[in-house]
N, C-alpha and C positions, 0 to 999 in steps of 0.2 A: 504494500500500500504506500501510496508515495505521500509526501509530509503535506502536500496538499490535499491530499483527499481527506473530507469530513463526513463524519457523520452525520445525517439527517437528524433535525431536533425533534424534540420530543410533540405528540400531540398535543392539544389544550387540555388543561383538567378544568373542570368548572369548578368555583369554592364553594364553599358550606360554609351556612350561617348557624351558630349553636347559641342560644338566648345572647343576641347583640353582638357577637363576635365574628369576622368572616373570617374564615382561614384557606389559605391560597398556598398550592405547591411552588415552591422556588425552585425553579429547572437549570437557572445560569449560576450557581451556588457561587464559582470560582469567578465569576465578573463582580462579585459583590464581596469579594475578599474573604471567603468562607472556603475549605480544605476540598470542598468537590464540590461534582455537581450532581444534583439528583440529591431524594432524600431529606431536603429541608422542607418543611412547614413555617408561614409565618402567620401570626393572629393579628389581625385590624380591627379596631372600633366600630363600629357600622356608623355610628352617629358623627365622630370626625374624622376619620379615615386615617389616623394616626396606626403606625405599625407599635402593637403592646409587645411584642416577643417572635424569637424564630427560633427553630428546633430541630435538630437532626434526630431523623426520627429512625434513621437505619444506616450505616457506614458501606462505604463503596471500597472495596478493598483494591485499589489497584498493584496492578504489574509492570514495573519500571520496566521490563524489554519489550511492553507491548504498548501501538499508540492510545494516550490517552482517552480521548475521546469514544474509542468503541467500546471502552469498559463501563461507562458511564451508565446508571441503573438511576433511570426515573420514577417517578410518580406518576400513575397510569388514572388513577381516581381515588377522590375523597366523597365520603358519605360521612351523614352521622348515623350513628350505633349508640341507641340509650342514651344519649347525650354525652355520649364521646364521640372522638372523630375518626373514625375508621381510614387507613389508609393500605391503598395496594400500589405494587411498581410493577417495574418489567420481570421482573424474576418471580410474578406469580407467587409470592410472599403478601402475606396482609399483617397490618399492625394496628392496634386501637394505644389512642392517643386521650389521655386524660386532658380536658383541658384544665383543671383546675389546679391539681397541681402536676401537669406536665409528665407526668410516668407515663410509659410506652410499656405496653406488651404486642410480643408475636402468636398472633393466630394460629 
């Protein structure tokens, strides 16, 4: 694979609103100074649209002899679940995400 080819980005996830809170997948993790990409969650207000927090909800183990970018494990859909916020990526892995206080469990 030559240093310019890329991989195609990830598709849209729609966010979840949980009593006033939206939460939206963050797919460019590493443009916004964060260790990867793929995996982040962040929480907005609904009322000012201020970001309250963001959260890596699952770690991307990369391989330094292979190119970056095709290891990159997204967020494929968020739901909420009992008033948590469910989340799935590409590796067909799901996680529920506490919002309150931010504990993550794998499905």
């Amino acid at each position: 694979m030559s240093k310019l080819a890329k991989r195609e980005g990830p598709d849209s996830v729609a966010p979840v609103t949980i009593d006033r809170v939206r939460y939206e997948a963050l797919h460019w993790g590493k443009e916004l100074g964060l260790d990867q990409n793929g995996g982040y969650v962040a929480a907005f207000d609904t009322s000012t649209g201020q970001r309250l927090w963001t959260l890596k909800v699952y770690d991307v183990v990369y391989d330094p002899n292979r190119e970056g970018d095709v290891q990159d494990v997204f967020i494929t859909r968020l739901s909420e679940f009992d008033g948590k916020l469910r989340v799935a990526n590409e590796d067909k892995r799901q996680f529920v995400v506490d919002p309150k206080t931010k504990s993550i469990s794998e499905l």
